[in-house]
N, C-alpha and C positions, 0 to 999 in steps of 0.2 A: 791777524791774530797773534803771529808770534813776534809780532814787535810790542803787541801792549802785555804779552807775558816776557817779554826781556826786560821792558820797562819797569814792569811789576818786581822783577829780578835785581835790577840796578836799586829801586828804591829801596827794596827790603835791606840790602850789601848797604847801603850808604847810614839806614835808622842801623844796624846792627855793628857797622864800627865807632859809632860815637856812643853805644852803649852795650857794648863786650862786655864789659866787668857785669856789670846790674846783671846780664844773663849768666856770664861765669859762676856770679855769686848762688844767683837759683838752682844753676845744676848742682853746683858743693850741697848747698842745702839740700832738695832734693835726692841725692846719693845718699846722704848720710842720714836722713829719715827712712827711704827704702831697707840702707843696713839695719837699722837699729831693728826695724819689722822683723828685720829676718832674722836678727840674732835670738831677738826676744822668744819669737816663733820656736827658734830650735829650742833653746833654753828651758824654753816653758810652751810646752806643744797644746794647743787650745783642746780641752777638754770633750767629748762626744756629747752631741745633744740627749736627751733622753727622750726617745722615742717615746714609750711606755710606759707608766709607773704602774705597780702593784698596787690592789684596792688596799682599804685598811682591814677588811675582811681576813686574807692573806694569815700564813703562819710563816714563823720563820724557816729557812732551810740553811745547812752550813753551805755546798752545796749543789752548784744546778748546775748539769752540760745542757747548753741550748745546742740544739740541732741548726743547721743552715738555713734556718727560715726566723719567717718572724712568726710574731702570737699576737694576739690580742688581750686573750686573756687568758691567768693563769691563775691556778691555786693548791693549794695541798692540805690535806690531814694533818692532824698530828702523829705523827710519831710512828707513823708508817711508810717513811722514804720517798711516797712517790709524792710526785707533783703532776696536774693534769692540768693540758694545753689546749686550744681552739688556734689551732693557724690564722696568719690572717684569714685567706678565701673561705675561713668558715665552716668547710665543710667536713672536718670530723673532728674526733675527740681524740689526744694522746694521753696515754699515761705514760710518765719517764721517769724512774730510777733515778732517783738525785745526786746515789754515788758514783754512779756508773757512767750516766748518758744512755743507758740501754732504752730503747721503746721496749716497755711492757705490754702495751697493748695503741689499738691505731683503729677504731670506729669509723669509719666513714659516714656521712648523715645522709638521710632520704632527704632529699627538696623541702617538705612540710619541716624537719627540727634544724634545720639553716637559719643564720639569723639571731645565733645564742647572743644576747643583751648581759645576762650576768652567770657566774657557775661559782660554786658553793659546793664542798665536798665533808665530808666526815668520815668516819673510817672505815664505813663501808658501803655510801653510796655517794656518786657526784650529782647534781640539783643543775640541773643546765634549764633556765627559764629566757625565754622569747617572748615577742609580743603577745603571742595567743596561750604561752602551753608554757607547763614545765615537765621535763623529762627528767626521772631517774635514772641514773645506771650505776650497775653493781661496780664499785671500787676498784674490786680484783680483777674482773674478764670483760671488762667494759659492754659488757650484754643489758641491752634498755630493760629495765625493773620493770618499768610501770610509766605514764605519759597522762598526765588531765589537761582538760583543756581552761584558762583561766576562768574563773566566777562559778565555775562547777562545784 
């Protein structure tokens, strides 16, 4: 075995001094393609995917401290500061002060209103609707208004 890998050793040595340059040449190239990535990269640092985009529903905000999580979905009133959030895991409602980043309020959901699909706010209630149900809550104190179940 280590004669037919010595062998294997001699041949590679013998194709590789009758064509050093042709490989020479590919490392030059290859180096200089690699820099070029990397200047470019620094240069111009590739942009962040966009996880998320806002519905068209949405209002504008000047604006927004996101907390250390993600959402899924978000929206806000007019002309009442806050903006209201669904984390991802779904399971409650924020309301957040758009100058601030302060949490105004922080609902956690029973099992049955998990699952919000879309949420629509006006200035004094949020519309948080699921497969089965849509749920109000008061704008201000995130306290559930009132809850039907859909086709009622």
């Amino acid at each position: 075995m280590l004669s037919v890998l010595r062998d294997l050793w001699q041949q590679f040595r013998g194709w590789l001094s009758k064509r050093w340059p042709l490989v020479l040449l590919i490392a030059v190239v290859a180096l200089i393609q690699l820099g070029s990535t990397w200047l470019d990269r620094i240069e111009h640092p590739p942009f962040p995917n966009i996880a998320w985009t806002l519905a068209s529903s949405t209002q504008h905000a000047d604006v927004l401290w996101i907390k250390q999580a993600a959402f899924y979905s978000v929206t806000t009133a007019n002309d009442n500061g806050v903006t209201f959030m669904i984390p991802i895991a779904g399971d409650s409602i924020m309301a957040i002060d758009v100058k601030t980043g302060a949490t105004i309020w922080d609902v956690g959901l029973p099992f049955e209103q998990r699952g919000i699909r879309s949420m629509v706010a006006n200035q004094n209630t949020v519309f948080a609707v699921t497969a089965l149900d849509v749920d109000a809550y008061d704008a201000k104190t995130g306290k559930l208004d009132w809850s039907t179940t859909l086709g009622e």
